[in-house]
Backbone as XML, in Angstrom:
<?xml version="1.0"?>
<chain id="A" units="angstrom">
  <residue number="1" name="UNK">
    <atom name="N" x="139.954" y="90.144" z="114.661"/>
    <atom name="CA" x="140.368" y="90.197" z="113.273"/>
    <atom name="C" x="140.061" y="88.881" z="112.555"/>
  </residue>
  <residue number="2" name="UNK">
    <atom name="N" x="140.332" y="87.501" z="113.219"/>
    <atom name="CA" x="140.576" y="86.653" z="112.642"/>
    <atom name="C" x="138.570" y="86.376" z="112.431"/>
  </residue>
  <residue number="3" name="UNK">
    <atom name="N" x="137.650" y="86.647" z="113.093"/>
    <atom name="CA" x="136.402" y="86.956" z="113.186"/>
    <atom name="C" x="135.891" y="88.187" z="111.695"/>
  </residue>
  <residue number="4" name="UNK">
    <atom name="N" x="136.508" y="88.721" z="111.703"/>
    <atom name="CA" x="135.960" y="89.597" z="110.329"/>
    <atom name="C" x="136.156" y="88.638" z="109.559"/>
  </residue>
  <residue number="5" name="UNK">
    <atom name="N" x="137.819" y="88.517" z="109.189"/>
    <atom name="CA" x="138.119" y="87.175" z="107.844"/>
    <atom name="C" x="137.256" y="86.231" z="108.237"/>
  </residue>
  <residue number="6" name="UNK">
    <atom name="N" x="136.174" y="85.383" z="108.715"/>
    <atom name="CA" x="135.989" y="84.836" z="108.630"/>
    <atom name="C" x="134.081" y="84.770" z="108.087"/>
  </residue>
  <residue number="7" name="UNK">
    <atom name="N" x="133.824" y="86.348" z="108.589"/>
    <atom name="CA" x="132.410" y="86.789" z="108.120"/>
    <atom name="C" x="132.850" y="86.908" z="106.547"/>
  </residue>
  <residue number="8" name="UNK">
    <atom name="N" x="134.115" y="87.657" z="105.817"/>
    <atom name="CA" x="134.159" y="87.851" z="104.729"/>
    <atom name="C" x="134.122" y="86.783" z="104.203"/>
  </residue>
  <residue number="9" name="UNK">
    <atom name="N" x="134.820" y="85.526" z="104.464"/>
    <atom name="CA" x="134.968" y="84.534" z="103.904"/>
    <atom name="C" x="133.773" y="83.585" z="103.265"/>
  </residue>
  <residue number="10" name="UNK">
    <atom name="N" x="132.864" y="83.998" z="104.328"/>
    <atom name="CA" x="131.382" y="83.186" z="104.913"/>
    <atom name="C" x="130.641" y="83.700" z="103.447"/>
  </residue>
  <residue number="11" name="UNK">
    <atom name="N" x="130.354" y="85.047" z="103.704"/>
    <atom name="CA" x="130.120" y="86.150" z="102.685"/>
    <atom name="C" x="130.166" y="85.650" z="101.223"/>
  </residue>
  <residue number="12" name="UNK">
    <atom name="N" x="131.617" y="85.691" z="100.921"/>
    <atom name="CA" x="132.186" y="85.049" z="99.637"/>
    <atom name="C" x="131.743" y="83.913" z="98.940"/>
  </residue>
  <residue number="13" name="UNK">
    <atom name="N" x="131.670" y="82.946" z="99.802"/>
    <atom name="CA" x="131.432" y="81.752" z="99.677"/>
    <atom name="C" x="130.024" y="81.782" z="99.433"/>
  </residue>
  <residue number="14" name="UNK">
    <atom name="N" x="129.223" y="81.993" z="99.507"/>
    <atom name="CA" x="127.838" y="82.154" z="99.632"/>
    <atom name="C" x="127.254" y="82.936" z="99.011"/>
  </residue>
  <residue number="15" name="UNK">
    <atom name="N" x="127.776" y="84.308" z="98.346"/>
    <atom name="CA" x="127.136" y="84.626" z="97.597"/>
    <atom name="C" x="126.922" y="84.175" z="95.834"/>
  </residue>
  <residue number="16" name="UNK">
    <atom name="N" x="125.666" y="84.073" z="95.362"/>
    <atom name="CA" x="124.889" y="83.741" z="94.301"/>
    <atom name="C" x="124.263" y="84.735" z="93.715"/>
  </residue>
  <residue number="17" name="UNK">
    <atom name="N" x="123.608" y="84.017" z="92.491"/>
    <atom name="CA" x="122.465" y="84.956" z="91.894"/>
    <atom name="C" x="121.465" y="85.488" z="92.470"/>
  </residue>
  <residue number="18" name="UNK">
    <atom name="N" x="120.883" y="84.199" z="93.197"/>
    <atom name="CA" x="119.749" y="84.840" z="94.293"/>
    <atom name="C" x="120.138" y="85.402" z="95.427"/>
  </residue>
  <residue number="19" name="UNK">
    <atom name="N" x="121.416" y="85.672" z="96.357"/>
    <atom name="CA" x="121.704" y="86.706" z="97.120"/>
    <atom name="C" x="121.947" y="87.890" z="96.581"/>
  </residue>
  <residue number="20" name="UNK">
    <atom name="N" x="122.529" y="88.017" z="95.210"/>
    <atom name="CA" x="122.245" y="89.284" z="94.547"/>
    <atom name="C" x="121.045" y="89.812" z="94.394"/>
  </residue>
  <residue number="21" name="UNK">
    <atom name="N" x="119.894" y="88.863" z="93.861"/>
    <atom name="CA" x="119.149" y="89.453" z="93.952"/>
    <atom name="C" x="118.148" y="90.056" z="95.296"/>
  </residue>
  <residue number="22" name="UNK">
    <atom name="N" x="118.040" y="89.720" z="96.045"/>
    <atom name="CA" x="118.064" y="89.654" z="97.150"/>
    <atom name="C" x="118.344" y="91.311" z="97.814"/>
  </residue>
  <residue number="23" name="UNK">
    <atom name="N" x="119.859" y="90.906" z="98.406"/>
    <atom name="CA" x="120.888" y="92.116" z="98.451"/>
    <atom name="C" x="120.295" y="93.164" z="97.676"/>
  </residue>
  <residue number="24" name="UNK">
    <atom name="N" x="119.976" y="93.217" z="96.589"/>
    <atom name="CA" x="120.105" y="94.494" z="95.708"/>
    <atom name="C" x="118.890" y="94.789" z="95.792"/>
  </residue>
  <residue number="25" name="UNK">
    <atom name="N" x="117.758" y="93.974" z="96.295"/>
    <atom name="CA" x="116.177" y="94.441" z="96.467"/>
    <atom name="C" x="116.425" y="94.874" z="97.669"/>
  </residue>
  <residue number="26" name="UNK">
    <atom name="N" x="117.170" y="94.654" z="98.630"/>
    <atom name="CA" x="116.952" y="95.364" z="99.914"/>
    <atom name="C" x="118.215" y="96.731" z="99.582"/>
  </residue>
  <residue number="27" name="UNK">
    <atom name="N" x="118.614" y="97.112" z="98.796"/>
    <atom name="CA" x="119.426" y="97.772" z="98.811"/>
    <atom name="C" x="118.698" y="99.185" z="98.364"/>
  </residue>
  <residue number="28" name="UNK">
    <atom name="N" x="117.319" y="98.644" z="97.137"/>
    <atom name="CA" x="116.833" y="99.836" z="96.849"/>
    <atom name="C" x="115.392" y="99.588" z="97.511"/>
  </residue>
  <residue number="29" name="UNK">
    <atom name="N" x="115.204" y="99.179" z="98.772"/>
    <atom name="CA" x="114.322" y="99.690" z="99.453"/>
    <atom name="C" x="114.699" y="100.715" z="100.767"/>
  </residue>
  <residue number="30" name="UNK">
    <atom name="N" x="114.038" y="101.167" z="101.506"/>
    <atom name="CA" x="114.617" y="101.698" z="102.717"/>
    <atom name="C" x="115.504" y="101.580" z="103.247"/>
  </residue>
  <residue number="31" name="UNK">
    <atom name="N" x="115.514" y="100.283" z="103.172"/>
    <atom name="CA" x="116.910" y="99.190" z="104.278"/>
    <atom name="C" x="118.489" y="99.714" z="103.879"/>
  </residue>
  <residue number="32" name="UNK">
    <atom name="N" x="119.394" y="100.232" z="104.732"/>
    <atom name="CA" x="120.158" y="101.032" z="103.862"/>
    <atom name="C" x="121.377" y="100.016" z="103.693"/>
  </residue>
  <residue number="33" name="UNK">
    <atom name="N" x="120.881" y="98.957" z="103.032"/>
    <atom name="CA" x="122.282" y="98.032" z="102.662"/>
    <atom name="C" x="123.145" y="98.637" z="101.605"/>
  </residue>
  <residue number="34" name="UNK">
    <atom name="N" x="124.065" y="98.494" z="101.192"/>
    <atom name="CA" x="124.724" y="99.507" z="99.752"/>
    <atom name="C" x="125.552" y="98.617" z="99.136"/>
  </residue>
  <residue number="35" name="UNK">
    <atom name="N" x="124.613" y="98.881" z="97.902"/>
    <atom name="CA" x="125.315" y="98.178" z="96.489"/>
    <atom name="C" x="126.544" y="97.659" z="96.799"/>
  </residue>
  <residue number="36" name="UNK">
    <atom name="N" x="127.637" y="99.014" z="97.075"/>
    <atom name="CA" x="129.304" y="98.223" z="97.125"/>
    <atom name="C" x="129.361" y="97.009" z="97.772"/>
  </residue>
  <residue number="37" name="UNK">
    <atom name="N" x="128.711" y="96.573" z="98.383"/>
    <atom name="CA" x="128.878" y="95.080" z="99.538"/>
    <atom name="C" x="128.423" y="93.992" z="98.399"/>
  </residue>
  <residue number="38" name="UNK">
    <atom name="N" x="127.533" y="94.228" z="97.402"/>
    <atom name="CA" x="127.105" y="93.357" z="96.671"/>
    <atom name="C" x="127.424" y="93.018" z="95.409"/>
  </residue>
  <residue number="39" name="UNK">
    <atom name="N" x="127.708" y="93.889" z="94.345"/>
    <atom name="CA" x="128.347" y="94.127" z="92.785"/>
    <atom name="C" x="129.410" y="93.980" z="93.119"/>
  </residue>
  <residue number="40" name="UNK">
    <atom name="N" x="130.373" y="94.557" z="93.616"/>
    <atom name="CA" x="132.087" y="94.113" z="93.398"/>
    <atom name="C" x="132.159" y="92.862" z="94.176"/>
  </residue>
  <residue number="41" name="UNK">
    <atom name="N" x="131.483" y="92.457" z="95.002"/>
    <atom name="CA" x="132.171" y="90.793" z="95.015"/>
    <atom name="C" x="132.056" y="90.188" z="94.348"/>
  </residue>
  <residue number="42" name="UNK">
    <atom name="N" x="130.529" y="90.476" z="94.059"/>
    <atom name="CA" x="129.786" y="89.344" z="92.559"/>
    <atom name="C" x="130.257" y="89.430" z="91.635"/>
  </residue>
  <residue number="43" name="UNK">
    <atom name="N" x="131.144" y="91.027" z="90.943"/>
    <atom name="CA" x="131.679" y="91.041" z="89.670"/>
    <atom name="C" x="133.110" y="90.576" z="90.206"/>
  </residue>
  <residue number="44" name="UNK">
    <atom name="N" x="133.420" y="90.551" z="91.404"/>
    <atom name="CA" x="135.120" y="90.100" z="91.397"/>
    <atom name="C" x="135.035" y="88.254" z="90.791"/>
  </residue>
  <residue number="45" name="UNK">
    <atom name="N" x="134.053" y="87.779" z="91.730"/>
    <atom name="CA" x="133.849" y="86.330" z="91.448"/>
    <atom name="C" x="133.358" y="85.845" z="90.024"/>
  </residue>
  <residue number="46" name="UNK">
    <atom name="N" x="132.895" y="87.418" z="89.113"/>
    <atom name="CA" x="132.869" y="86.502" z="87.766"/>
    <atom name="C" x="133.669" y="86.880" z="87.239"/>
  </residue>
  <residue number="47" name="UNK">
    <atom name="N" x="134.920" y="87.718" z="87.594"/>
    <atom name="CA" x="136.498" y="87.663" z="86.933"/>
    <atom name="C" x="137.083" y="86.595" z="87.650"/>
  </residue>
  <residue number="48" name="UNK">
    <atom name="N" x="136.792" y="86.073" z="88.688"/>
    <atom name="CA" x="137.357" y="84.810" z="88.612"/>
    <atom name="C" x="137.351" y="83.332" z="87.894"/>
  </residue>
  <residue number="49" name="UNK">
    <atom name="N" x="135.363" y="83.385" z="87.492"/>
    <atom name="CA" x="134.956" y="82.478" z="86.690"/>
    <atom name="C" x="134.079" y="81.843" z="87.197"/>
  </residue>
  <residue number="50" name="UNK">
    <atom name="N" x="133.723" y="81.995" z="88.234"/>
    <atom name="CA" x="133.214" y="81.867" z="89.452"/>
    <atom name="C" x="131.105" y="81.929" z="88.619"/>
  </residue>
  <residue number="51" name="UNK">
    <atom name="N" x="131.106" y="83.341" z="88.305"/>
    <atom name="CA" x="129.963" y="83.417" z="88.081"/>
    <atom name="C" x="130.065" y="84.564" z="86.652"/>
  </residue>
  <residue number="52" name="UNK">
    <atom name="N" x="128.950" y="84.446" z="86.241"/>
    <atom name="CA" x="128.759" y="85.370" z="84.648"/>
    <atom name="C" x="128.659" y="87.179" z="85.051"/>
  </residue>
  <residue number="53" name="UNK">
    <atom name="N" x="129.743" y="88.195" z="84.456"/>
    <atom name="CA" x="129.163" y="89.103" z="84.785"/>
    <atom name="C" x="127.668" y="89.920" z="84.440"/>
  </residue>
  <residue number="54" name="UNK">
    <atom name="N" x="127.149" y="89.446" z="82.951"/>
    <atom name="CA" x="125.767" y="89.119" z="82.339"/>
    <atom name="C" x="125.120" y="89.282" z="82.942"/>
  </residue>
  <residue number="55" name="UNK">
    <atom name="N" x="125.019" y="88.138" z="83.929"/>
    <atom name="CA" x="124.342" y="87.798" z="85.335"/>
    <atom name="C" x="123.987" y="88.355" z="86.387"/>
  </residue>
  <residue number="56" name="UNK">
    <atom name="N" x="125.206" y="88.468" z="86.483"/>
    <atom name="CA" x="125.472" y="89.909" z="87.461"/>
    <atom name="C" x="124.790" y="90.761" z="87.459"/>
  </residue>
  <residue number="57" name="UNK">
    <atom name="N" x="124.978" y="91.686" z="86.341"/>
    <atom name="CA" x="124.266" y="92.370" z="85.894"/>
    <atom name="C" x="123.011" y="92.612" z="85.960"/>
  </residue>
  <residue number="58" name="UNK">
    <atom name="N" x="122.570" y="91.675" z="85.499"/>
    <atom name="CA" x="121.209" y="91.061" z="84.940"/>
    <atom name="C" x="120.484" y="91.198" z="86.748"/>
  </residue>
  <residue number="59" name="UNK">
    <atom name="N" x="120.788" y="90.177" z="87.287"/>
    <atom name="CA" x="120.557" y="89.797" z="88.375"/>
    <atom name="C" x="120.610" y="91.112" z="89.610"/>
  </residue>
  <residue number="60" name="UNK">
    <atom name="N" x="121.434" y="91.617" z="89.773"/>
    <atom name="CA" x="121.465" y="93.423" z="89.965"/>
    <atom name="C" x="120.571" y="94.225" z="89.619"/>
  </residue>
  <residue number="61" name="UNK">
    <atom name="N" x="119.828" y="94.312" z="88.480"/>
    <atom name="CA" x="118.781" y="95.043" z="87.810"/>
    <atom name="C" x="117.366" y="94.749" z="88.348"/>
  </residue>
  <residue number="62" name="UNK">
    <atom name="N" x="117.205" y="93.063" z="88.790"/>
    <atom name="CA" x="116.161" y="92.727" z="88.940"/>
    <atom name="C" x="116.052" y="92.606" z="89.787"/>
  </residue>
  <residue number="63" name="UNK">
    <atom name="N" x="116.888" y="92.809" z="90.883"/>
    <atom name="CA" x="116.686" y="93.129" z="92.379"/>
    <atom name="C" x="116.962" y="94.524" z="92.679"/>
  </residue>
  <residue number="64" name="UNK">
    <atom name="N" x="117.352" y="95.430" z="91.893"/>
    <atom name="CA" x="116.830" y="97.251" z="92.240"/>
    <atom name="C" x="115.350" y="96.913" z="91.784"/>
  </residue>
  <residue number="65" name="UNK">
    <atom name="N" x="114.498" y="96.716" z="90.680"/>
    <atom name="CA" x="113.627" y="97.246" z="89.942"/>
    <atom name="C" x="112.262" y="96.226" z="91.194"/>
  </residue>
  <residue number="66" name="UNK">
    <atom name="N" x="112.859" y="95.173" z="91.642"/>
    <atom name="CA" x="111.827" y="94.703" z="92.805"/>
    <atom name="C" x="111.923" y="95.443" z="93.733"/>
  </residue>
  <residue number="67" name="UNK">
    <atom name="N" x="113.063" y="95.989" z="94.354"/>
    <atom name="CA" x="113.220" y="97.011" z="95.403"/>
    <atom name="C" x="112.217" y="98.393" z="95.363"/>
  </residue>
  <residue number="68" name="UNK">
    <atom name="N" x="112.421" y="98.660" z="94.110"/>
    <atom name="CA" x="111.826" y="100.202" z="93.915"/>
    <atom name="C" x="110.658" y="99.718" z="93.503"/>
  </residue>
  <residue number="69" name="UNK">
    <atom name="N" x="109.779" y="98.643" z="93.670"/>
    <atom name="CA" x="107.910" y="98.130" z="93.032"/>
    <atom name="C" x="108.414" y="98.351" z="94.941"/>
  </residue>
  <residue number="70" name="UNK">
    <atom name="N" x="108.575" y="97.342" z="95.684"/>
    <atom name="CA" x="108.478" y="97.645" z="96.703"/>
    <atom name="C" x="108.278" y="99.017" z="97.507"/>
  </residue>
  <residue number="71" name="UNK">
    <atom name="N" x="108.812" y="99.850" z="97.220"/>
    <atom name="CA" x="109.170" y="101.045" z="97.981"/>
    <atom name="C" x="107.755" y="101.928" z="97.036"/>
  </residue>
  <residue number="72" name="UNK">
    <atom name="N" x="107.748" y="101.480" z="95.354"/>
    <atom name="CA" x="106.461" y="102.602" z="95.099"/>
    <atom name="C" x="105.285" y="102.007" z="95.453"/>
  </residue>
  <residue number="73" name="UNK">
    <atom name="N" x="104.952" y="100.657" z="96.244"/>
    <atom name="CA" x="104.174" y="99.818" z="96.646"/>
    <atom name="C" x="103.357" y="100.510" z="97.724"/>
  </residue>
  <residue number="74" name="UNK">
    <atom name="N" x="104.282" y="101.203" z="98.953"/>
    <atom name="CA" x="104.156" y="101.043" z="100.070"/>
    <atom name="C" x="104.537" y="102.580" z="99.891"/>
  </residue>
  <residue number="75" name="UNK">
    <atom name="N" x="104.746" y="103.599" z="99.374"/>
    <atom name="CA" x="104.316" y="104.851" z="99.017"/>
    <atom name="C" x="103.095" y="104.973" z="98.682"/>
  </residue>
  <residue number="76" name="UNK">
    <atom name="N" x="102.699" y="104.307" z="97.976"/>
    <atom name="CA" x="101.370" y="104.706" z="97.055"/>
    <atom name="C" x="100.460" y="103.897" z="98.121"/>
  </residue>
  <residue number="77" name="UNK">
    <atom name="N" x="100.528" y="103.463" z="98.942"/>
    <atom name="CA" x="99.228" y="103.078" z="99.461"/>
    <atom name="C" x="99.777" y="103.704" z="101.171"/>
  </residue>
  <residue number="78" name="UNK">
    <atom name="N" x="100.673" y="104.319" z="101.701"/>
    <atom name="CA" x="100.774" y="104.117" z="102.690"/>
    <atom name="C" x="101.666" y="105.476" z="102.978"/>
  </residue>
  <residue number="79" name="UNK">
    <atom name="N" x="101.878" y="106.117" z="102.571"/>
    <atom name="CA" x="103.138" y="106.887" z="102.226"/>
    <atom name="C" x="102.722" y="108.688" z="102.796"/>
  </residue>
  <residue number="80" name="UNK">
    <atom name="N" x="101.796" y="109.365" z="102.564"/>
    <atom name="CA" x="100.951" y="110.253" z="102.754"/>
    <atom name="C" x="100.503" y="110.285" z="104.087"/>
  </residue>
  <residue number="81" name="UNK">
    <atom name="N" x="99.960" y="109.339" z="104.367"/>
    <atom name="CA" x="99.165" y="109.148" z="105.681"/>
    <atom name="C" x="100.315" y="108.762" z="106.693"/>
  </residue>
  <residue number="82" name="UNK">
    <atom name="N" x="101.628" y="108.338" z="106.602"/>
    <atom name="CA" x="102.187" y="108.104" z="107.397"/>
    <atom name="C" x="103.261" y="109.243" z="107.620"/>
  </residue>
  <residue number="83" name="UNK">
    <atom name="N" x="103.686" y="109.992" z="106.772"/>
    <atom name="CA" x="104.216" y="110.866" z="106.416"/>
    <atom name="C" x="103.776" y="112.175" z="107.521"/>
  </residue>
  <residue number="84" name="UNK">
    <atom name="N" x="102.424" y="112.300" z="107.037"/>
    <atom name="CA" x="101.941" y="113.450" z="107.511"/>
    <atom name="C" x="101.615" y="113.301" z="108.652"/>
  </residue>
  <residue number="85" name="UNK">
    <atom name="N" x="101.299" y="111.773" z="109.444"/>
    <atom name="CA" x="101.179" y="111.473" z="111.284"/>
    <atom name="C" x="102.586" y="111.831" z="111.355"/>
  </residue>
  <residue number="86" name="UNK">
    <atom name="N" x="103.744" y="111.520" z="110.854"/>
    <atom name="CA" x="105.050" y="111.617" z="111.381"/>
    <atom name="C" x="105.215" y="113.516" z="112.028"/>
  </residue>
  <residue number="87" name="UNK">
    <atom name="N" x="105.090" y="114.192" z="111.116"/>
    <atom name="CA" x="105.323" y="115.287" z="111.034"/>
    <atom name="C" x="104.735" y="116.226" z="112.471"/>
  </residue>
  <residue number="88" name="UNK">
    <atom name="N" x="103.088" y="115.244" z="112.569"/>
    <atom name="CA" x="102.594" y="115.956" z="113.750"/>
    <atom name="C" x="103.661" y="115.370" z="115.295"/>
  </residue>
  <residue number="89" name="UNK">
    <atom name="N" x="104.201" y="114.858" z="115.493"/>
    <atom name="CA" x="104.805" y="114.463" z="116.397"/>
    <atom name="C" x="105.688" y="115.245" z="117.237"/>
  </residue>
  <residue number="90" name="UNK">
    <atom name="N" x="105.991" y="115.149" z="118.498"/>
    <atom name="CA" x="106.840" y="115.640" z="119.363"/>
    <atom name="C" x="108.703" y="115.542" z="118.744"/>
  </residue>
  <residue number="91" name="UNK">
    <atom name="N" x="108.836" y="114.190" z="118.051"/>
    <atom name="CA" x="109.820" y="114.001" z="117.910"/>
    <atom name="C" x="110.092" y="115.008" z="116.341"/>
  </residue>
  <residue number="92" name="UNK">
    <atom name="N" x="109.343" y="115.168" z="115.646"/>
    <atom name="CA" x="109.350" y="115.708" z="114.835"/>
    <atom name="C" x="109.480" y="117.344" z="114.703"/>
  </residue>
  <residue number="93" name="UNK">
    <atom name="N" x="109.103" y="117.742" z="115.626"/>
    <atom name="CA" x="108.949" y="118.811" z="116.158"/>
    <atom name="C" x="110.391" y="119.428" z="116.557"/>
  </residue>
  <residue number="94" name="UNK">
    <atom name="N" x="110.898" y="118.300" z="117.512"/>
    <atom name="CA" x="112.524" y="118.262" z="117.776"/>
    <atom name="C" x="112.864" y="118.702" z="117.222"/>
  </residue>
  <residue number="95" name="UNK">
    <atom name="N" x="113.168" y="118.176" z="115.783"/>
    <atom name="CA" x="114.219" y="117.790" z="114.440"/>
    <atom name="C" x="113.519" y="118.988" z="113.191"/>
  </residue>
  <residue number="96" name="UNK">
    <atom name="N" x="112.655" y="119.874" z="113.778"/>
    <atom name="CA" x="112.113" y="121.265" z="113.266"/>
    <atom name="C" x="111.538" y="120.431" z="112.018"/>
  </residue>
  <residue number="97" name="UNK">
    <atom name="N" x="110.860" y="119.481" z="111.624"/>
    <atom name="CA" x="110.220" y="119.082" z="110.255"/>
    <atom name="C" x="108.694" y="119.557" z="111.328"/>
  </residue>
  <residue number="98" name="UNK">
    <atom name="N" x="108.436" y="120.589" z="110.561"/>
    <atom name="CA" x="107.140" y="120.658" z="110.872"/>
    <atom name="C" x="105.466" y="120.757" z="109.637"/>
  </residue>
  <residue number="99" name="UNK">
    <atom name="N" x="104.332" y="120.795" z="109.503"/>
    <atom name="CA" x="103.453" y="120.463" z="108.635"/>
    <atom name="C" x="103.906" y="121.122" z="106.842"/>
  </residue>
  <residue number="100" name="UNK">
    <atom name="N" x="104.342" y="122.725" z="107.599"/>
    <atom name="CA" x="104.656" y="123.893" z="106.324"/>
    <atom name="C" x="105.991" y="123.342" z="105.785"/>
  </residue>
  <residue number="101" name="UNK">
    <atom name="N" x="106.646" y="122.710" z="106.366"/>
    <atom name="CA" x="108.607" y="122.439" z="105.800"/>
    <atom name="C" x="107.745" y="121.180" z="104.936"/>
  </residue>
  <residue number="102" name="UNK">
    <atom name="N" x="107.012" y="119.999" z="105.242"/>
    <atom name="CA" x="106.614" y="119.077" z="105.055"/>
    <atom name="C" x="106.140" y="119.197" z="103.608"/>
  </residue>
  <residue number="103" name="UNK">
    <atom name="N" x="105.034" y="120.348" z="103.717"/>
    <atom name="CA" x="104.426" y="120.610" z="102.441"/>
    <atom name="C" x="105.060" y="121.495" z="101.093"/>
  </residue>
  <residue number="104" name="UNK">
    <atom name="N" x="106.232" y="122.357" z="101.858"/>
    <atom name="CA" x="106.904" y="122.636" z="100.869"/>
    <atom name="C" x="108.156" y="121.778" z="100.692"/>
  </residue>
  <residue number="105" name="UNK">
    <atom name="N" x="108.646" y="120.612" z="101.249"/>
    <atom name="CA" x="109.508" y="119.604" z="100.332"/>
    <atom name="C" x="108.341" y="119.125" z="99.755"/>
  </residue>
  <residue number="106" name="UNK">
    <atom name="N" x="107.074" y="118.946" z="99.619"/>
    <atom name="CA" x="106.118" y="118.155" z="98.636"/>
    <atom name="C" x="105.965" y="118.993" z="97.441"/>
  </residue>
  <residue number="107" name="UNK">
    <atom name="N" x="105.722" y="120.330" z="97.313"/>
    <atom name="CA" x="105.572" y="121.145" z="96.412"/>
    <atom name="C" x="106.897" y="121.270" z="95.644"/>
  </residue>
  <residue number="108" name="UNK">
    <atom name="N" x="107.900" y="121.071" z="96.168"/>
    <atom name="CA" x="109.645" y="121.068" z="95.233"/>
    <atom name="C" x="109.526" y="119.983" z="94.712"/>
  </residue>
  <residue number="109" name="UNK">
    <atom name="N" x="109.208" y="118.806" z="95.314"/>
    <atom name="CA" x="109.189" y="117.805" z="94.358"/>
    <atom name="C" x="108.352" y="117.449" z="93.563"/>
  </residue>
  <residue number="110" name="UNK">
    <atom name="N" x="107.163" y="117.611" z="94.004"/>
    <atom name="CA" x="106.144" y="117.742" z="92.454"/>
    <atom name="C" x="106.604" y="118.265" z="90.848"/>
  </residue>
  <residue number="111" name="UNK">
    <atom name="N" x="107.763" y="119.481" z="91.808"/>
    <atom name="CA" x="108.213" y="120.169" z="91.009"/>
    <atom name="C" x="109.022" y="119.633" z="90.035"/>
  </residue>
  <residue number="112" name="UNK">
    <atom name="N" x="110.348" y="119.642" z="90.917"/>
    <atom name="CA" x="111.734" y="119.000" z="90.623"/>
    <atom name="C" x="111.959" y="117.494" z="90.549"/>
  </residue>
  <residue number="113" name="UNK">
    <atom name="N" x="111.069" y="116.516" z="90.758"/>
    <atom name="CA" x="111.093" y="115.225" z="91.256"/>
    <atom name="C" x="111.987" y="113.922" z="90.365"/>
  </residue>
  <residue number="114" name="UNK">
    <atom name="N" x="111.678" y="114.398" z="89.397"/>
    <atom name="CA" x="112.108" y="113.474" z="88.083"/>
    <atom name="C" x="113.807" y="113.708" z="88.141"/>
  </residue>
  <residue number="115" name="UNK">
    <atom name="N" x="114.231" y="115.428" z="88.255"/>
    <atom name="CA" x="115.566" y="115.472" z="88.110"/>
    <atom name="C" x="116.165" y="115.334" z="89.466"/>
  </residue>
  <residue number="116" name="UNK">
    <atom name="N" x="115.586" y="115.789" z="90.589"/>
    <atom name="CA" x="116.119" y="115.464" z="92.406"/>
    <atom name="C" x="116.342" y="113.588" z="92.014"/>
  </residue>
  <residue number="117" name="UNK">
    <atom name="N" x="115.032" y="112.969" z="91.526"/>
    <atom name="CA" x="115.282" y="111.613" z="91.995"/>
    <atom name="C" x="116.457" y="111.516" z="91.093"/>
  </residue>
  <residue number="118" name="UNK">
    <atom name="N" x="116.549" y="111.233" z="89.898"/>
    <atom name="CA" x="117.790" y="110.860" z="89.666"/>
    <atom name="C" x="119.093" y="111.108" z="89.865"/>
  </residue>
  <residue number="119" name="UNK">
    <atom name="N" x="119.289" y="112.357" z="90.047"/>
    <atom name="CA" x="120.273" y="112.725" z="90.925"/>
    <atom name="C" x="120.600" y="112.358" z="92.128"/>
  </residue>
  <residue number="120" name="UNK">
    <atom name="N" x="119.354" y="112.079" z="93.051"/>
    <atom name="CA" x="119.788" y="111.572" z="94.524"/>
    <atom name="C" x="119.628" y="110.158" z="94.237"/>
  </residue>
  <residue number="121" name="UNK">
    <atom name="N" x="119.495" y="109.379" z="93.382"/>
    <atom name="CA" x="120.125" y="108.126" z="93.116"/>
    <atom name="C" x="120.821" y="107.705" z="93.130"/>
  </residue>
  <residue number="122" name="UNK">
    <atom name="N" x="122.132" y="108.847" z="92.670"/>
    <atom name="CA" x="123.750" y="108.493" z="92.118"/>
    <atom name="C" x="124.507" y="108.860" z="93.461"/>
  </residue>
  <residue number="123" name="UNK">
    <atom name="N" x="124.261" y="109.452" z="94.564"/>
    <atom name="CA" x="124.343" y="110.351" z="95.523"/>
    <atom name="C" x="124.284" y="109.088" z="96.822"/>
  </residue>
  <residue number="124" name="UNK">
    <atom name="N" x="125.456" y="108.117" z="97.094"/>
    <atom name="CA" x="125.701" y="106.991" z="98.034"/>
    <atom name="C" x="125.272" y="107.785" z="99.291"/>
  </residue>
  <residue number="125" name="UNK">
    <atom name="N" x="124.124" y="107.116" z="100.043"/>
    <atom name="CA" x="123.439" y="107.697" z="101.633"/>
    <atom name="C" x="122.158" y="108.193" z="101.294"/>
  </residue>
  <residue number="126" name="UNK">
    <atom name="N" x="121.985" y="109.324" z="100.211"/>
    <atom name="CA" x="121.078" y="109.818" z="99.496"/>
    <atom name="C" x="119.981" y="108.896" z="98.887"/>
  </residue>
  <residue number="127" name="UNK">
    <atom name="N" x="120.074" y="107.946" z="98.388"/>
    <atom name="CA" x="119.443" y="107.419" z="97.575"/>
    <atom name="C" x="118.642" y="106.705" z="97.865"/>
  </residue>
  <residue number="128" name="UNK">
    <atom name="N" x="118.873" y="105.976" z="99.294"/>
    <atom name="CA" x="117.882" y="105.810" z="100.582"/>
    <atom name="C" x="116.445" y="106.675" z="101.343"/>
  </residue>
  <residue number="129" name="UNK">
    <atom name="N" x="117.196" y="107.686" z="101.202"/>
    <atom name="CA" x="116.050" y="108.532" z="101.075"/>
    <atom name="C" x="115.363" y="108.991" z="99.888"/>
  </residue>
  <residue number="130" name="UNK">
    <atom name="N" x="115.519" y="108.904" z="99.415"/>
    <atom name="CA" x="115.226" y="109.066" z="97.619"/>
    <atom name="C" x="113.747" y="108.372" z="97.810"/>
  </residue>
</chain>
């Protein structure tokens, strides 16, 4: 116990603008870190005075919007081709994602994509996969 209080503490103490930003770029890439660990401390510490919620803010925005250049980075050049080796796989096979399931979640979202993504944005676990 006295080991958690002391990661939180560590935590506290240390977080900034640039661990927000940071935090919040790995939050909207793959990596499934989640927002809550990052905005409510940062906004608790600028109700303390600690730091600007502005900032916060601010600083929050510009580490999703690097997150998601990241993630459409490494879609768009890499995303297809890795996708579709995944699918041929044994392990894949397991977990029943096979070429036809593959190609019709591609055809729904061509479809639906604009309203699925934003929706599975707001959707905490979801949005990772998003």
């Amino acid at each position: 116990m006295e080991f958690i209080k002391y990661l939180i503490n560590l935590y506290m103490d240390n977080i900034n603008y640039p661990m927000v930003v940071f935090l919040m770029t790995l939050e909207s890439t793959f990596l499934p870190v989640p927002s809550e660990l990052v905005v409510p401390p940062a906004a608790w510490k600028a109700a303390q005075g600690e730091m600007n919620v502005f900032l916060v803010v601010l600083f929050s925005t510009i580490g999703c919007v690097l997150g998601a250049l990241i993630n459409y980075f490494l879609a768009k050049t890499l995303g297809r081709k890795i996708i579709y080796s995944l699918v041929d796989t044994k392990i894949a096979h397991i977990l029943f994602i096979n070429r036809e399931s593959m190609e019709k979640s591609e055809n729904f979202f061509i479809k639906y994509g604009k309203s699925s993504t934003f929706i599975g944005r707001l959707v905490p676990g979801v949005r990772h996969l998003i």
